[in-house]
VEXFIFI-779066 format. One record per residue (C-alpha): y, z, x; residue number from 1. Coordinates in steps of 0.001 Angstrom, whole numbers. Each point is the difference from the previous one (the first is absolute). Layout:
BEGIN
[rec [Y; Z; X]; NUM]
...
This chain:
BEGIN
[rec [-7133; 107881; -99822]; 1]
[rec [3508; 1602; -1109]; 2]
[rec [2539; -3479; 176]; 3]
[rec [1530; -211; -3176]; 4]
[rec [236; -3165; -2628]; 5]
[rec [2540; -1870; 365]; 6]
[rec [2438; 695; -3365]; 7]
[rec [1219; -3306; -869]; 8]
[rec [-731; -1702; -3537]; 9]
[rec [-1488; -3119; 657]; 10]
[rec [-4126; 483; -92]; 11]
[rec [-2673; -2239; -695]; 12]
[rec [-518; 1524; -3365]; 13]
[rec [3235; -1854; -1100]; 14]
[rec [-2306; -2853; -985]; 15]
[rec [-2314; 1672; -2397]; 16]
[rec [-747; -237; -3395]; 17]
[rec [817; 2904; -2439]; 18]
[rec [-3758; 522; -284]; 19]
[rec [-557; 538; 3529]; 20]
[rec [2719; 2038; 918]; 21]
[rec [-634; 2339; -2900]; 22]
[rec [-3642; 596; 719]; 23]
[rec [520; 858; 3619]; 24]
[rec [2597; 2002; -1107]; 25]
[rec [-1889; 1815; -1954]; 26]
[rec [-3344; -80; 2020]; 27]
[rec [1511; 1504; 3224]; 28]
[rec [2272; 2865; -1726]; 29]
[rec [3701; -2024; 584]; 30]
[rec [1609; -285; 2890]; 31]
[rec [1996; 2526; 2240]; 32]
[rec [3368; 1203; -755]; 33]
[rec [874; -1483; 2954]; 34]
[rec [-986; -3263; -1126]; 35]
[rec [1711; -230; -3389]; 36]
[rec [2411; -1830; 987]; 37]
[rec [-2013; -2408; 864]; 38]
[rec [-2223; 21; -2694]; 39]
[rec [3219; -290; -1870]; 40]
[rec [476; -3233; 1460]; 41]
[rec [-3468; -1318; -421]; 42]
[rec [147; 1127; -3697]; 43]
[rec [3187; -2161; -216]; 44]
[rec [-1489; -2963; 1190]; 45]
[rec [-2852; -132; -1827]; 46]
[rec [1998; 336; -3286]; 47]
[rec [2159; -2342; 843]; 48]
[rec [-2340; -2574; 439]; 49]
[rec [-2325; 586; -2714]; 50]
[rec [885; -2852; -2160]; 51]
[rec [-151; -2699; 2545]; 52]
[rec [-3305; 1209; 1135]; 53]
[rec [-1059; 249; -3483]; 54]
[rec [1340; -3761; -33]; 55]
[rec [-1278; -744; 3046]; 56]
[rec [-3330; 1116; -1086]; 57]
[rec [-280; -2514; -2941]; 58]
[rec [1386; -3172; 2124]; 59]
[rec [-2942; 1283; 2662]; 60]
[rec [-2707; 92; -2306]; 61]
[rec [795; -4213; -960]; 62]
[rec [1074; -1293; 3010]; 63]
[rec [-1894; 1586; 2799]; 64]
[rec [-3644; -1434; 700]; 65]
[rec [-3026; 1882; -1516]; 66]
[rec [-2055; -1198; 3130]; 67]
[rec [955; 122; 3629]; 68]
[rec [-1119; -3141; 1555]; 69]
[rec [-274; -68; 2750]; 70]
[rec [-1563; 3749; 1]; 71]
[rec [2813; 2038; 2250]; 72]
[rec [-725; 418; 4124]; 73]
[rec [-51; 3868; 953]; 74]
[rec [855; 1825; 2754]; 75]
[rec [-1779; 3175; 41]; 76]
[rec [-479; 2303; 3272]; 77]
[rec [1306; 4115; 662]; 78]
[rec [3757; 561; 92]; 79]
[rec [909; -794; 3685]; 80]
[rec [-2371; -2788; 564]; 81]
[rec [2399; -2503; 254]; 82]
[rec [334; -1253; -3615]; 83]
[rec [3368; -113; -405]; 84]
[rec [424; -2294; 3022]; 85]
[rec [-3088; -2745; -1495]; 86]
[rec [1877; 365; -3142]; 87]
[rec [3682; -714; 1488]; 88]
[rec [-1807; -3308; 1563]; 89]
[rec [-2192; -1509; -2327]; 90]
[rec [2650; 420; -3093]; 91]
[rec [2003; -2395; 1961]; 92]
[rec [-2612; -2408; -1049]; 93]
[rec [-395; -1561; -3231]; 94]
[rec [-1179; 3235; -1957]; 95]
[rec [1630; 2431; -2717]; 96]
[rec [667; 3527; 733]; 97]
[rec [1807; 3051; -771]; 98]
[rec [2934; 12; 264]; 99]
[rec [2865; 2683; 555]; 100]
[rec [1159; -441; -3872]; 101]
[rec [-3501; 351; -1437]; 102]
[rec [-668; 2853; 2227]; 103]
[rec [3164; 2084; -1657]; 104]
[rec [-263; -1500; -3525]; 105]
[rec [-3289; -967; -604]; 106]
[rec [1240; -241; -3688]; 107]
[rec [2288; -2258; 405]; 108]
[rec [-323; -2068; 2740]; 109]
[rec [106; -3478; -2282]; 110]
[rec [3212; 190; -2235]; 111]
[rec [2832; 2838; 1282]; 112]
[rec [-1776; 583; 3649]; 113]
[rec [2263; -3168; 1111]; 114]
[rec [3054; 1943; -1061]; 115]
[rec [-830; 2965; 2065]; 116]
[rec [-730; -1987; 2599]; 117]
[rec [3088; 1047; 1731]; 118]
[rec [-198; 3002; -684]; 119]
[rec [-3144; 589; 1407]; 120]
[rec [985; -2252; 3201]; 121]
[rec [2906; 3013; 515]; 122]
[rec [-2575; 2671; -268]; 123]
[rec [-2668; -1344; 2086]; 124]
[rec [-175; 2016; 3490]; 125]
[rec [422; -2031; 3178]; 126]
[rec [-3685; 1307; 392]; 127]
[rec [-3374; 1284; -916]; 128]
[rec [549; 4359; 43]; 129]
[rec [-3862; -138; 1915]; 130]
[rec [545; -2918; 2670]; 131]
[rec [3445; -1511; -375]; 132]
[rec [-1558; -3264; -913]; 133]
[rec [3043; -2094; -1620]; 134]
[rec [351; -388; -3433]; 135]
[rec [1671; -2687; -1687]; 136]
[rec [197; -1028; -3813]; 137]
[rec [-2964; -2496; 981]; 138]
[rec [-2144; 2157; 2006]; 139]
[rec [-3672; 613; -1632]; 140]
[rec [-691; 3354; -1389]; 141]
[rec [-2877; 2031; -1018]; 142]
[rec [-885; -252; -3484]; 143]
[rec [-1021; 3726; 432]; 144]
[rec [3667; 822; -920]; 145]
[rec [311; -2232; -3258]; 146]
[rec [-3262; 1237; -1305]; 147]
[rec [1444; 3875; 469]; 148]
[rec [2542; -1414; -2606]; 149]
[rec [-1887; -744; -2187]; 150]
[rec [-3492; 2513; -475]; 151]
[rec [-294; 3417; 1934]; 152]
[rec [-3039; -1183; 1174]; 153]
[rec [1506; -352; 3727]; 154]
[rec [-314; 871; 3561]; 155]
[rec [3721; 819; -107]; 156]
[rec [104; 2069; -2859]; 157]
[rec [-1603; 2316; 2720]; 158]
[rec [3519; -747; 1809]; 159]
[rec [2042; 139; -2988]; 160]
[rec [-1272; 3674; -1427]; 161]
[rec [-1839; 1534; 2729]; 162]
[rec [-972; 3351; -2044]; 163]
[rec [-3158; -1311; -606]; 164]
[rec [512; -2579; 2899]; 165]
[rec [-4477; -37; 1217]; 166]
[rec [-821; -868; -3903]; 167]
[rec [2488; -2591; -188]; 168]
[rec [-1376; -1122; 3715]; 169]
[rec [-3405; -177; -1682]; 170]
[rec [703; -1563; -2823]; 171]
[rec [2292; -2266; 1192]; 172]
[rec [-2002; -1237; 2830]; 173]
[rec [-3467; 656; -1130]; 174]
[rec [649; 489; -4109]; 175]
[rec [-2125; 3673; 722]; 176]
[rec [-565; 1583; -3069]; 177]
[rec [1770; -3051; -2008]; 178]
[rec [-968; -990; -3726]; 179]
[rec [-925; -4053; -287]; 180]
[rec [2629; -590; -2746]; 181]
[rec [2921; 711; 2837]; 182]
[rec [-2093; -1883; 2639]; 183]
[rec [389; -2746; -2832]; 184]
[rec [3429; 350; -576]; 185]
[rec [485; -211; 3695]; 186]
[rec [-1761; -3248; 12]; 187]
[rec [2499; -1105; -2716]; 188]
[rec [3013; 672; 1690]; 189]
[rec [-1050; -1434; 3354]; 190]
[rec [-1018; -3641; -2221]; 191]
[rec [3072; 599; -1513]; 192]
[rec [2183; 476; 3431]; 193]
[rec [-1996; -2883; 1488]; 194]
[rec [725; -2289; -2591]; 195]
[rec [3914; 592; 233]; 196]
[rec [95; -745; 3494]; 197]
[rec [-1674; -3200; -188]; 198]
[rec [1935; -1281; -3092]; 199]
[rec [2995; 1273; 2477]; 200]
[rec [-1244; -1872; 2874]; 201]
[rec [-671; -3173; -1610]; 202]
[rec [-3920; 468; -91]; 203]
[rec [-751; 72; 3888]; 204]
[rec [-2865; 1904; 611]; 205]
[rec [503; 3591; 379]; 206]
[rec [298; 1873; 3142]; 207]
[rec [-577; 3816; -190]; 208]
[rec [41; 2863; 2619]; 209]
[rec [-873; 3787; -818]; 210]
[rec [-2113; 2771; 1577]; 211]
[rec [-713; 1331; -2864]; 212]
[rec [-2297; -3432; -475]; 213]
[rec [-1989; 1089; 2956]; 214]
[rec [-2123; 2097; -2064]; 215]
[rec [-284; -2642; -3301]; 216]
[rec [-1310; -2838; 1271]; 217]
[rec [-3124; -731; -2317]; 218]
[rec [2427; 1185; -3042]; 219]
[rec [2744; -2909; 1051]; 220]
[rec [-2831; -2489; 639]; 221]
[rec [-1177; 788; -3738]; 222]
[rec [3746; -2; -1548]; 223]
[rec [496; -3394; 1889]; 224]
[rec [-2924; -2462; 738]; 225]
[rec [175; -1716; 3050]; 226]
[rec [2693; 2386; 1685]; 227]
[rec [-119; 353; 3553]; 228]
[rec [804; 2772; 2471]; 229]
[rec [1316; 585; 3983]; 230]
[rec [-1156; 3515; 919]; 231]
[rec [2568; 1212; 2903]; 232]
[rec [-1311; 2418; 2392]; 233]
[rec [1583; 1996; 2395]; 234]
[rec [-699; 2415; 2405]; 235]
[rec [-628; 3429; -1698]; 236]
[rec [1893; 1898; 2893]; 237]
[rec [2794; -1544; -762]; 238]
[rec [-163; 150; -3888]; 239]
[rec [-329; 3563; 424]; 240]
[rec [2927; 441; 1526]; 241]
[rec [2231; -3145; -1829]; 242]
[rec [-1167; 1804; -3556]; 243]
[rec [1081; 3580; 1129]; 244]
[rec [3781; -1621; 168]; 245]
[rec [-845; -2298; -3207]; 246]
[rec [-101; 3468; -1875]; 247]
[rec [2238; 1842; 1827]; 248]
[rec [2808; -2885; -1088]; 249]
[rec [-829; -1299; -3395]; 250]
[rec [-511; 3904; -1680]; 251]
[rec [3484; 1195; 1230]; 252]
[rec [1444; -3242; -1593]; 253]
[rec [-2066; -309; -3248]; 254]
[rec [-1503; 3627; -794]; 255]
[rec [1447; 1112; -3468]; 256]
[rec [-1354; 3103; 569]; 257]
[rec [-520; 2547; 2604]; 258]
[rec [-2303; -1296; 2702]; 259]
[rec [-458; 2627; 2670]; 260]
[rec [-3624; 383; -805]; 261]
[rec [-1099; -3059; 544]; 262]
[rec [-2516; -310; 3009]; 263]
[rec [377; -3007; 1666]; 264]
[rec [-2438; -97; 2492]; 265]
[rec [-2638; 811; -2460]; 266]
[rec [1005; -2789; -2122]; 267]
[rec [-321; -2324; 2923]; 268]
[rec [-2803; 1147; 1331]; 269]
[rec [-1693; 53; -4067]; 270]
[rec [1268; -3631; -818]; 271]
[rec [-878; -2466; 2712]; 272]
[rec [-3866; 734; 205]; 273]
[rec [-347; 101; -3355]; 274]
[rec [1810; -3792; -687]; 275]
[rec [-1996; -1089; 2805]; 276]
[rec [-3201; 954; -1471]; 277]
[rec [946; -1594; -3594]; 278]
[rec [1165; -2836; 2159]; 279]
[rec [-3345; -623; 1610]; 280]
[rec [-2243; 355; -3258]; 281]
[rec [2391; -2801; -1903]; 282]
[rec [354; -2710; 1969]; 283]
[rec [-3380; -318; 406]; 284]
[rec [-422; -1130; -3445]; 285]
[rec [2992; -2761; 432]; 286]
[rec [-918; -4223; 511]; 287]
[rec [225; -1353; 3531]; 288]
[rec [3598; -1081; 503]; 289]
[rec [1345; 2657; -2297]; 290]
[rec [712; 2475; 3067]; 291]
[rec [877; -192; 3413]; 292]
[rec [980; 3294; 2746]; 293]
[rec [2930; -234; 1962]; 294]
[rec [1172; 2280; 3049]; 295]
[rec [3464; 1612; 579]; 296]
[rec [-179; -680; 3331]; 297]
[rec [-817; -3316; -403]; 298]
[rec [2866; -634; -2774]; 299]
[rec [2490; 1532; 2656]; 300]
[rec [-1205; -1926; 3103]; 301]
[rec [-430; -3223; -1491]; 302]
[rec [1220; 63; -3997]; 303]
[rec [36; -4357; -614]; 304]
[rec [-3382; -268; 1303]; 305]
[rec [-1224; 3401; -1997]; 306]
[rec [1408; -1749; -3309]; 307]
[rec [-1327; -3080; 686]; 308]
[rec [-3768; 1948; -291]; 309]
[rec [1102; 1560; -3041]; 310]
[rec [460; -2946; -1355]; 311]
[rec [-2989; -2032; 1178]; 312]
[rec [-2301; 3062; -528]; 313]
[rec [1089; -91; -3625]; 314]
[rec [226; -3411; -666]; 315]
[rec [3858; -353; -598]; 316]
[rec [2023; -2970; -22]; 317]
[rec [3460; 202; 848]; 318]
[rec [-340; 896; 3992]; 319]
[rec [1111; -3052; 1614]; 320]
[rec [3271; -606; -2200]; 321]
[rec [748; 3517; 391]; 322]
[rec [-126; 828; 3551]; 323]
[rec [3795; -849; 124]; 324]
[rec [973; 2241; -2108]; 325]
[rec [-2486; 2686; 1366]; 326]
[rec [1896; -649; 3494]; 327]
[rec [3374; 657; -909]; 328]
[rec [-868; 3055; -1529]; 329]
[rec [-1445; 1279; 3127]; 330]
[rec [2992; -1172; 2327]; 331]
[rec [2096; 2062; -2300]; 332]
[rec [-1745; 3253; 296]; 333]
[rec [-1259; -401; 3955]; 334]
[rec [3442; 2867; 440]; 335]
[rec [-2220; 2436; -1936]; 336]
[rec [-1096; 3570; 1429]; 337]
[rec [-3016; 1422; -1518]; 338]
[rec [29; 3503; -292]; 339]
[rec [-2126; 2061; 3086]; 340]
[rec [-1469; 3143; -523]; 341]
[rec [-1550; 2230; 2448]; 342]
[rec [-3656; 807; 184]; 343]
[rec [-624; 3284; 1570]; 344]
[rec [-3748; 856; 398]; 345]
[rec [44; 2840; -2877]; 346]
[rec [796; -3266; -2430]; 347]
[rec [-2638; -1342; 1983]; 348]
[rec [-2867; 2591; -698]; 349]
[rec [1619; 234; -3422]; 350]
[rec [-978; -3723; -1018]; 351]
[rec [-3282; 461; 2195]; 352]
[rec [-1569; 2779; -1929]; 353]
[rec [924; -1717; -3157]; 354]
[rec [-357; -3818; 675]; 355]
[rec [-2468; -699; 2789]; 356]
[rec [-2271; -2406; -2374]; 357]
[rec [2634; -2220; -1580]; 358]
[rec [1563; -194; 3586]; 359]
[rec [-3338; -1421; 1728]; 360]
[rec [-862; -1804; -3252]; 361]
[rec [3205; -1679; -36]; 362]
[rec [-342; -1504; 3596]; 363]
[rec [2293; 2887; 1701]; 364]
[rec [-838; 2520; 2890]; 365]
[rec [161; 3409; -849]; 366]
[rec [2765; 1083; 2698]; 367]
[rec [-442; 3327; 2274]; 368]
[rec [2813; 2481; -974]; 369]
């Protein structure tokens, strides 16, 4: 892949910590000369912010709770599986989430995010770079983003510096080859992030969404008692194809570093049978009512009904004084175009002689290139 990054200063990075942005700095050799400038405005940022974050830090640690209680509701399911789309829907119920402010300053998102509020409402595109989903200053966001803010330990740290782009994969998705204390300190910045967003939110019960999850599901159930998951599944065909344009987007626009190397289809084809088998062995050790499966196809064809399972499978109040709310939000999108990609029989064999299990033991047919 030869597009180019885009070279414009604003980056996710803008939102880290000192501490972060110097080890992966350091860890992945710099950036590019092309990117300096841009490093030149993350390093500007995060200087500029470093005593309200340090402030922010301190009014964190007394005000936000210690204990999230109700544990937080997780959607978990490969990139493409129609996540975002559950997660646009059910955060118009009565949950917390991530929003656009604590994605980009993670830090700060309590005491001077509100004053770069504006700011951020000016820089946010009309849409998602992989789908054109629309973003406004309340849509939900990964946490994946925050997180890469605030420890290297990331999926997009891959993204970010993709010199050593499959080790950051691996430990970022997987935490290959990763030490316990940074699995730890992982741990403590995710309570920490959580607890923010619920002091933020006025202690609803938190609503997450990240792929990345896919493959942690007995670690989350041990971090928070109780928690409960909605695995989204998809059909692989069509991840296939949706992930080659997830990369071929997001490394142009976020790659600090030269990213030519970077073979996508192995990644794909690597990644999803791998989550899926980490997948199956956790949730067989959660409680009854803790998860529930939910289809893409059955999210698209018929999404109120679809939530209204999600909700009943996992026990959640809120449906019925919700469904309102749930409505408008899908009159307001029904103008929406997903993206269509072709499927010539060479992607076909391609997914066949790589995915033929976890098709059939998902409930798809293997198609006939």
């Amino acid at each position: 892949m030869t597009a180019r990054p885009k070279r414009t200063l604003a980056h996710p990075l803008s939102g880290a910590d000192p501490s972060t942005l110097i080890r992966a700095l350091t860890a992945n050799g710099g950036v590019d000369r092309a990117s300096l400038l841009r490093l030149a405005g993350i390093a500007g940022s995060v200087a500029g912010r470093l005593p309200f974050s340090a402030l922010e830090r301190v009014y964190a640690g007394l005000a936000a709770p210690k204990r999230l209680d109700p544990p937080p509701v997780f959607i978990v399911g490969h990139w493409r599986s129609g996540t975002t789309h559950l997660y646009n829907i059910m955060a118009k119920g009565d949950f917390a989430y991530v929003p656009p402010i604590a994605t980009g300053l993670p830090w700060d998102l309590l005491l001077i995010g509100g004053l770069f509020r504006p700011l951020l409402e000016k820089a946010l595109p009309k849409g998602r770079a992989i789908d054109n989903v629309a973003v406004t200053p309340d849509s939900p966001q990964e946490d994946e983003i925050a997180l890469a803010s605030m420890t290297t330990l990331s999926f997009y740290h891959a993204l970010y510096f993709p010199r050593r782009f499959e080790d950051h994969l691996n430990a970022g998705l997987f935490f290959e080859g990763v030490e316990e204390e940074r699995v730890a300190a992982w741990e403590r910045r995710v309570r920490h992030l959580y607890a923010k967003l619920v002091l933020a939110q006025k202690g609803r019960r938190l609503l997450i969404k990240n792929p990345v999850y896919t493959g942690r599901v007995a670690q989350l159930s041990r971090m928070f008692p109780g928690a409960k998951f909605i695995n989204m599944v998809r059909d692989p065909y069509d991840i296939f194809v949706s992930m080659r344009n997830f990369y071929a987007r997001l490394l142009p626009e976020l790659a600090l570093q030269d990213h030519a190397h970077v073979d996508i289809d192995r990644t794909v084809l690597t990644v999803f049978p791998e989550l899926m088998r980490r997948l199956r062995a956790d949730r067989a050790g959660l409680d009854a009512g803790n998860y529930v499966e939910l289809r893409y196809e059955e999210l698209d064809a018929d999404p109120i009904d679809t939530v209204r399972r999600a909700y009943a499978g996992l026990g959640l109040q809120g449906f019925e004084t919700s469904i309102d709310d749930f409505r408008r939000y899908l009159d307001g999108i029904r103008s929406y175009r997903k993206n269509e990609f072709r499927m010539p029989p060479e992607v076909i064999e391609l997914v066949n002689s790589h995915w033929a299990d976890e098709i059939e033991a998902l409930g798809y047919e293997v198609r006939v290139p």
